[in-house]
C-alpha positions in Angstrom: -18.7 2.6 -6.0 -17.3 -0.2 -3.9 -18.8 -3.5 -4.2 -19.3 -5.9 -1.1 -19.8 -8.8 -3.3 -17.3 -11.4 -2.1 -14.2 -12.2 -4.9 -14.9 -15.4 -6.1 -11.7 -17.3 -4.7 -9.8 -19.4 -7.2 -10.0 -23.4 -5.9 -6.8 -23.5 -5.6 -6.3 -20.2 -3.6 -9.1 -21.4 -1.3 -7.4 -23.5 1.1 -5.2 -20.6 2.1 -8.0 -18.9 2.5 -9.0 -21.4 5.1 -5.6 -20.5 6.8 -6.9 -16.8 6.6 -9.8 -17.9 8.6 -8.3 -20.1 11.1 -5.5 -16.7 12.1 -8.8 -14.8 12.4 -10.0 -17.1 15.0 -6.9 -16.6 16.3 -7.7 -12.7 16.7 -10.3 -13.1 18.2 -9.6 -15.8 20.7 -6.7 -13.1 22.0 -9.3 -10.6 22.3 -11.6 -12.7 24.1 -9.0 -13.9 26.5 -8.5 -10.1 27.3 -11.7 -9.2 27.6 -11.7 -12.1 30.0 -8.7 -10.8 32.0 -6.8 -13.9 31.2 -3.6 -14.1 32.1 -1.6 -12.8 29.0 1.5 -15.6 29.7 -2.0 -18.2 28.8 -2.7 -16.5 25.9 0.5 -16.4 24.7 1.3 -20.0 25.1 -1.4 -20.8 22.9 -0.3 -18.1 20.4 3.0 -19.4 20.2 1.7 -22.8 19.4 -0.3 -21.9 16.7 2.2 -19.5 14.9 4.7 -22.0 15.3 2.3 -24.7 13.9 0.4 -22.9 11.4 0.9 -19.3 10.8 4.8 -19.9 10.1 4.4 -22.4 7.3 1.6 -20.4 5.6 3.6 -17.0 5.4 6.8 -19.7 4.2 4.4 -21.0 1.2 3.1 -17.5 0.2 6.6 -15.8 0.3 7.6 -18.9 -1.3 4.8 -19.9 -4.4 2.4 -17.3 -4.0 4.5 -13.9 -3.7 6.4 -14.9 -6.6 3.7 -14.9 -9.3 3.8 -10.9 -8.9 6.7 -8.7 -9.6 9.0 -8.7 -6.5 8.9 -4.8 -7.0 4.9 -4.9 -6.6 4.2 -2.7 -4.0 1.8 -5.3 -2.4 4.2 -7.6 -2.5 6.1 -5.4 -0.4 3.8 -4.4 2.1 2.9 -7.9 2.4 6.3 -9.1 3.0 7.0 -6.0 5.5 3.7 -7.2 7.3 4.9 -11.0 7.7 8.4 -9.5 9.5 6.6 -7.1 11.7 3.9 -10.0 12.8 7.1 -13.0 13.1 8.7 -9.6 15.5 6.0 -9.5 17.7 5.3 -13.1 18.1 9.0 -13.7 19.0 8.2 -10.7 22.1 8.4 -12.3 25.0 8.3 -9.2 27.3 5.3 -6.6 28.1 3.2 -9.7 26.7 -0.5 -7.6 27.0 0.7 -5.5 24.1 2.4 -7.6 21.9 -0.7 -10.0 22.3 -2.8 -6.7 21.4 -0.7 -6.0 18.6 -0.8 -9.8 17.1 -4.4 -9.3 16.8 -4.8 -6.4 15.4 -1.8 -6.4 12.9 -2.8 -9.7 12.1 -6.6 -9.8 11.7 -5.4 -6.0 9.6 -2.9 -8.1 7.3 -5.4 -10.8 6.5 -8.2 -8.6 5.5 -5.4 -7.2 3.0 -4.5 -10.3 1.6 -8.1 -11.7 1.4 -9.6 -8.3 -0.2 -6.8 -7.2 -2.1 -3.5 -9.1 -2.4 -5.1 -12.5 -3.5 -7.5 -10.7 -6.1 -4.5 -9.5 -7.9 -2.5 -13.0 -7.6 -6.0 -14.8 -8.9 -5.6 -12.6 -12.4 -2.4 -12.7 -12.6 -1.2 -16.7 -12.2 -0.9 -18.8 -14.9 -3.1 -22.2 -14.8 0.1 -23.8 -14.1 1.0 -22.0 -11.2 -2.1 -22.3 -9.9 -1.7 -26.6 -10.0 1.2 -25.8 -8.4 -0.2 -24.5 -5.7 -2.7 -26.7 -5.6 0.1 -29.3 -5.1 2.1 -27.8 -2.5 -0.9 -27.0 -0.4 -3.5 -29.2 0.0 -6.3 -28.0 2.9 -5.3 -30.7 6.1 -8.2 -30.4 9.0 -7.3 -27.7 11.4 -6.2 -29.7 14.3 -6.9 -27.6 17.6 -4.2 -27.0 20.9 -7.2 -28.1 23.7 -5.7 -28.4 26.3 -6.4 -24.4 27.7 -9.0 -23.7 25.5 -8.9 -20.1 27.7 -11.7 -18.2 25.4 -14.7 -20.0 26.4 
């Protein structure tokens, strides 16, 4: 049987969970702007800005300090990896915007529940103590500053 009980998150893994969080907001501020018939080009702005300002660095320090404490053959290491190129392609579309946007959210809110739910629980037992101070070091959690000025989903 599958537990629900939430993995507790090593302290120094938590503030990229807080990342995790901040990209599922993103999700679901593309889906509401569709569901308000927003005009995709609006959307996308504001998705540009925030992969630009936060999701790019985030994938750079995982594929840089967090990737690395598994075996680069590790099949989630892979998939992750695979999942970061595919979500950089779509974000870089600039054409037929309603999909990509479609696909942003759902690739990314699908690659996020993966990390959170699987990738990060094998990480958390595999890092040493020091790689975790590492991490620690290189990524202390900074208050999510927010793009306001077409704040489109409310």
């Amino acid at each position: 049987m599958i537990s629900n009980k939430p993995l507790k998150r090593a302290p120094e893994l938590q503030p990229l969970s807080h990342d995790h969080h901040h990209g599922l907001q993103l999700c679901w501020k593309i889906r509401t702007g569709m569901s308000k018939q927003i005009e995709p080009e609006r959307i996308k702005i504001y998705a540009d800005w925030f992969f630009k300002k936060h999701l790019k660095p985030h994938f750079e320090l995982e594929e840089k300090y967090i990737f690395p404490i598994l075996d680069a053959d590790n099949e989630l290491i892979k998939r992750a990896l695979a999942e970061h190129r595919r979500l950089k392609r779509l974000f870089k579309q600039t054409s037929d915007l309603e999909k990509s946007l479609t696909l942003i959210e759902e690739e990314l809110e699908a690659h996020i529940r993966f990390e959170e739910r699987i990738l990060f629980g094998e990480i958390q037992k595999m890092a040493t103590t020091e790689q975790l101070t590492e991490i620690n070091e290189i990524h202390s959690e900074e208050a999510f500053v927010e793009k306001e000025d077409d704040v489109f989903w409310k």
